[in-house]
N, C-alpha and C positions, 0 to 999 in steps of 0.2 A: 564556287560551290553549286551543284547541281539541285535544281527543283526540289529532288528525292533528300538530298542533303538536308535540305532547308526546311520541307515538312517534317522530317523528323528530328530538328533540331527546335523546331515550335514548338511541336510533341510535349518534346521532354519538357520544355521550359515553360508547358503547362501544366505537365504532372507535377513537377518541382513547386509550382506557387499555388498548386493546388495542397501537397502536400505540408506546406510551409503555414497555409488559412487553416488546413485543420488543427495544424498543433500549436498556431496562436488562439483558436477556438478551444480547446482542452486545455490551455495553460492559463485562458483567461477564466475557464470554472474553478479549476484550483485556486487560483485567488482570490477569487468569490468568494471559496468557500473557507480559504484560509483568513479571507477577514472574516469571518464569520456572519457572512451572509446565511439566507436559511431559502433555501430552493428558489436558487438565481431562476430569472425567466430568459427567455431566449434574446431579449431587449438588452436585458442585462449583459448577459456574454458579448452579445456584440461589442457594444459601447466597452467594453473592457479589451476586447479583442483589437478594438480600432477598426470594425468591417462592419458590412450592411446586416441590417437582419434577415435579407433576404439571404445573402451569403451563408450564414451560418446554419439555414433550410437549404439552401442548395449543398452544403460538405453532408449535412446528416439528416435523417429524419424525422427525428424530434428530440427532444432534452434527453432522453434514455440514452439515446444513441450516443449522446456528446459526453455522459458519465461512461458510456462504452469504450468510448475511447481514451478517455482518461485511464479507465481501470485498465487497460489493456498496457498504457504507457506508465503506471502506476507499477504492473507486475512488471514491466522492464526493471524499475529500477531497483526493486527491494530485490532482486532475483539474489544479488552479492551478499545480502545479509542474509539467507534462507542458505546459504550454506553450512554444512555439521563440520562442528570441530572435533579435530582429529583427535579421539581417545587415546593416545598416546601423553598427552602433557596431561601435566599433575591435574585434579580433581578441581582446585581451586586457581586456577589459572584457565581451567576448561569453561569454568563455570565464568568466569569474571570477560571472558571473549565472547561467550556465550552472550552476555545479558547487554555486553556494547554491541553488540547487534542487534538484538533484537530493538535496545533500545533508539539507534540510526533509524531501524526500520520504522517503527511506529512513529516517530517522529515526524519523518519523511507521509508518512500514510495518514497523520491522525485530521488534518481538515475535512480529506474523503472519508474518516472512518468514523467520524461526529455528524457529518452531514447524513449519513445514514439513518441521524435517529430523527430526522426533519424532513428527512425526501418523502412527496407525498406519495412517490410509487414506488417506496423500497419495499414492500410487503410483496406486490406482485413483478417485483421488475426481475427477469431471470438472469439479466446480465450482472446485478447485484448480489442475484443469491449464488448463482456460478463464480464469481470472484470470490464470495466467502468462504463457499464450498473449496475449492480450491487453496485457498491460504491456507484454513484450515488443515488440510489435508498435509501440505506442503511445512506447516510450521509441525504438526505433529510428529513427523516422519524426522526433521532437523533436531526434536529432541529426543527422539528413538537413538537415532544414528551416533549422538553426541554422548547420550550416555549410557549406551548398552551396557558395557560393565555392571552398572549402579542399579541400574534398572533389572538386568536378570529376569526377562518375562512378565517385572511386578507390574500388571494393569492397573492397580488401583493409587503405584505409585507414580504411575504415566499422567493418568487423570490431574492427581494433584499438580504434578507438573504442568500439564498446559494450562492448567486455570493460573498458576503463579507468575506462567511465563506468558497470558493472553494480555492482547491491546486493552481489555477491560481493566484488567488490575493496574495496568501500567496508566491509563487514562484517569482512574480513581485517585493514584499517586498526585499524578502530576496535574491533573483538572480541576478533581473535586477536593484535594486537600492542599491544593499551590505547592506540591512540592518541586523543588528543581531536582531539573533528570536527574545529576550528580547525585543526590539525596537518594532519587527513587533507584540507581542503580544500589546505590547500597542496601537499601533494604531490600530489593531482590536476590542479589547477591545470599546477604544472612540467611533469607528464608530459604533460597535453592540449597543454602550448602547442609543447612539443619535438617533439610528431608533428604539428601543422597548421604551425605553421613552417618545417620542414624539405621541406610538403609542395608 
């Protein structure tokens, strides 16, 4: 193998372990924060990550940054549940697909979306209000899509809809009254079908 072979066969094999520390650094804040930690320190991640603290100032530039990344690989994965189901199947079949995703989704999201009300920079941090912005956007548009029929133009039956179908309600379910998802998908379910049926 020549010289040129060989530096850029380094190259790579330092982009690769570089990219490997950041996404053991973003995987160890979600654990943090799914054990419910309440605004890891940089000390913290490390020690969870298995790397220096220097390390984790060297992949980013400060705690926002390391939420940055997480929220970035965070919207990778909910991207499958942020899909509309196809208005074509029955009304309550639509709706019961409907609400297993959204409820994977929040599942998948609720450590980062509880740590939000603890983050002492969530008020000003833009990478937080750009990701909310975004979902939001993104979740409202999935229940446009999903149930146009039902919907017919109605804004004011939109509204009730994403409040019924938001991380809040679902979080209230299953946080603040212990319900299991199972349970909370059912009362989502009654509630969505009792406002598009009636509509």
């Amino acid at each position: 193998m020549s010289s040129t072979e060989n530096n850029a066969a380094s190259s790579d094999g330092r982009i690769a372990r570089g990219e490997r520390t950041r996404t053991s650094i973003a995987d160890a804040l979600y654990e943090l924060l799914a054990d419910g930690a309440e605004n890891p320190s940089g000390r913290d991640i490390a020690e969870r990550a298995n790397v220096s603290l220097r390390s984790v100032f060297q992949h980013f530039d400060d705690i926002e940054a390391v939420y940055g990344e997480l929220v970035t690989r965070q919207h990778e994965r909910v991207a499958p549940f942020l899909e509309p189901v196809n208005q074509e199947i029955p009304l309550n079949e639509r709706v019961e697909k409907f609400i297993e995703n959204r409820d994977s989704m929040f599942a998948l999201a609720a450590p980062l979306r509880r740590s939000m009300g603890t983050y002492r920079g969530v008020k000003t941090s833009h990478t937080i209000r750009r990701a909310l912005t975004y979902l939001h956007r993104a979740q409202r548009e999935q229940i446009l899509q999903s149930f146009a029929p039902e919907l017919n133009g109605n804004e004011q039956l939109l509204l009730q809809l994403e409040v019924c179908l938001s991380f809040e309600t679902w979080n209230q379910f299953t946080s603040q009254h212990g319900l299991s998802r199972a349970a909370t998908r059912g009362h989502l379910h009654n509630l969505v079908m009792t406002m598009l049926a009636s509509s």
